[in-house]
N, C-alpha and C positions, 0 to 999 in steps of 0.2 A: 657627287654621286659615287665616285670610286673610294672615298673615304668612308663613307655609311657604308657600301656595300663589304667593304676589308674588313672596317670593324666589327659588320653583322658577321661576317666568317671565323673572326678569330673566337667569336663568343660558341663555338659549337667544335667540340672535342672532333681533333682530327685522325686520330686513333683510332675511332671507333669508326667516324663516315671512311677512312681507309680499308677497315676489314668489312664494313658492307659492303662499300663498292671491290674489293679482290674476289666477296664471295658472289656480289650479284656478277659482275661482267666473266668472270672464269666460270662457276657452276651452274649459278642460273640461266643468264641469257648466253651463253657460251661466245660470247664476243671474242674475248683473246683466252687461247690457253692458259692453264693455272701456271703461273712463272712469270719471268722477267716485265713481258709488255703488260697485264697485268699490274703488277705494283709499280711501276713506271708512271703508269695512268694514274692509280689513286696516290700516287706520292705526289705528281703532278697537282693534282687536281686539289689537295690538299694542304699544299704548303706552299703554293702561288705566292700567297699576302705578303712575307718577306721583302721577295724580290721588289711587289708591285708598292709596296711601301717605300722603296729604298728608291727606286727608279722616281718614283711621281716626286718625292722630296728632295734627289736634288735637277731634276726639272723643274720645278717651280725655284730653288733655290738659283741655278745656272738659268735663267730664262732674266732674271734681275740684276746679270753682272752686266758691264759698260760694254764688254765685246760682242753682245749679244744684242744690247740697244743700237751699239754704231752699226751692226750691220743690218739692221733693222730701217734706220734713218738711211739709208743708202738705199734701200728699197728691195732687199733682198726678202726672196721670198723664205715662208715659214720651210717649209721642207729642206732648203738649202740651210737654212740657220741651224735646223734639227741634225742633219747629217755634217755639215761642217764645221760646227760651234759645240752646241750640247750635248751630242752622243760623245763624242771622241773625248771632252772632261768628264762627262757619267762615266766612262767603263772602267775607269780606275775601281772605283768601290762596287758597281757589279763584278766586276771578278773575284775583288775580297769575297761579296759576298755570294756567287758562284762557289767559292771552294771552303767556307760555312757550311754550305748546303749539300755537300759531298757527305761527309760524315752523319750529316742527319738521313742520308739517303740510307748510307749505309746500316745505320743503327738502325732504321724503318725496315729494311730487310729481314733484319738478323730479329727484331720483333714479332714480326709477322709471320717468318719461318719457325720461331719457338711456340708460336699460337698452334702452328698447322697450317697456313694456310699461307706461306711462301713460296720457295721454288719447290717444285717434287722431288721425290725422292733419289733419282739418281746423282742428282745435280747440288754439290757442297755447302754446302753454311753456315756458316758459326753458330746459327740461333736454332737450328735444326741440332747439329750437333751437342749445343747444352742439351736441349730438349731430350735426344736419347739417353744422353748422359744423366739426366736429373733423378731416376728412377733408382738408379744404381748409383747412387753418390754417397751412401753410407759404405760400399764397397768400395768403391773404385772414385776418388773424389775429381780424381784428373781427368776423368772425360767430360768433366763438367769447365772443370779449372781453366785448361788448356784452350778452350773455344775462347772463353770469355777474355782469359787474358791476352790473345791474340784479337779480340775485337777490342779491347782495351787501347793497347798500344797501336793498331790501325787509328782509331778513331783519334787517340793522343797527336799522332804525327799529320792528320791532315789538318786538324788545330793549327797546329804549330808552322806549315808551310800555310795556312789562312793570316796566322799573324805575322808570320813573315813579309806577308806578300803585302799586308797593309802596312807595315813600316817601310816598306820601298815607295810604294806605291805614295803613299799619301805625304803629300808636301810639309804638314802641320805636324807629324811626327819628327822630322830631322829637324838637327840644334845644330 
């Protein structure tokens, strides 16, 4: 069931159910102010499937190792097996992919603030500030420039501390 349901979600552009729900729950039903708790929620609510793919895969993978059958045969119960067996091998690769999903956060921002419809306007953003910048980019090309290459190189380096942190992390990468 959590399979069919992930895969019915990945099939519907999350970009777009993102700026619905920023414009329904901020302008429309005025749930959360137009900002931060706002696209927190549709980033959330948007890009779940990852996580719930990666978690349910290697549970069902960790649920089949010998460590998990002995304590099984000993009569330990399932909850004790989840918290003492299969979460504490799962979080290796949730963290990888926890800080994966940093930079998607952050491009999601810097997106949604180039649309209009991110943080307001007192409050800084790379995607806000192309966006002023883009009008005036035959004059002035660096208010354009300077945003983007500094979302560039942000977005480059949590990459890079994601793939670091799966070369530590995962056993099957060291020789």
């Amino acid at each position: 069931m959590i399979s069919f349901l992930i895969n019915l979600w990945y099939g519907i552009p999350d970009l777009l159910v993102a700026m619905i729900l920023v414009f329904v729950l901020s302008d429309a039903l005025h749930v959360f102010p137009r900002g931060i708790p706002s696209i927190v929620v549709a980033f959330a609510l948007t890009r779940w499937m990852d996580m719930a793919r990666l978690v349910r895969g290697q549970t069902l993978a960790l649920r089949e190792r010998e460590f998990v059958e002995a304590a099984r045969s000993i009569g330990t119960r399932n909850f004790w097996i989840v918290g003492r067996h299969i979460l504490p091998n799962a979080l290796g690769p949730i963290i990888v992919q926890a800080t994966f999903a940093v930079p998607a956060a952050i491009l999601f921002e810097a997106f949604l603030s180039f649309l209009g419809l991110g943080l307001p306007p007192p409050t800084p953003s790379w995607g806000a500030m192309a966006a002023d910048g883009y009008h005036a980019m035959e004059i002035a090309p660096h208010i354009v420039v300077a945003p983007t290459i500094a979302l560039s190189l942000t977005l480059m380096a949590f990459n890079w501390v994601g793939d670091g942190l799966r070369d530590a992390i995962d056993p099957r990468m060291k020789r």
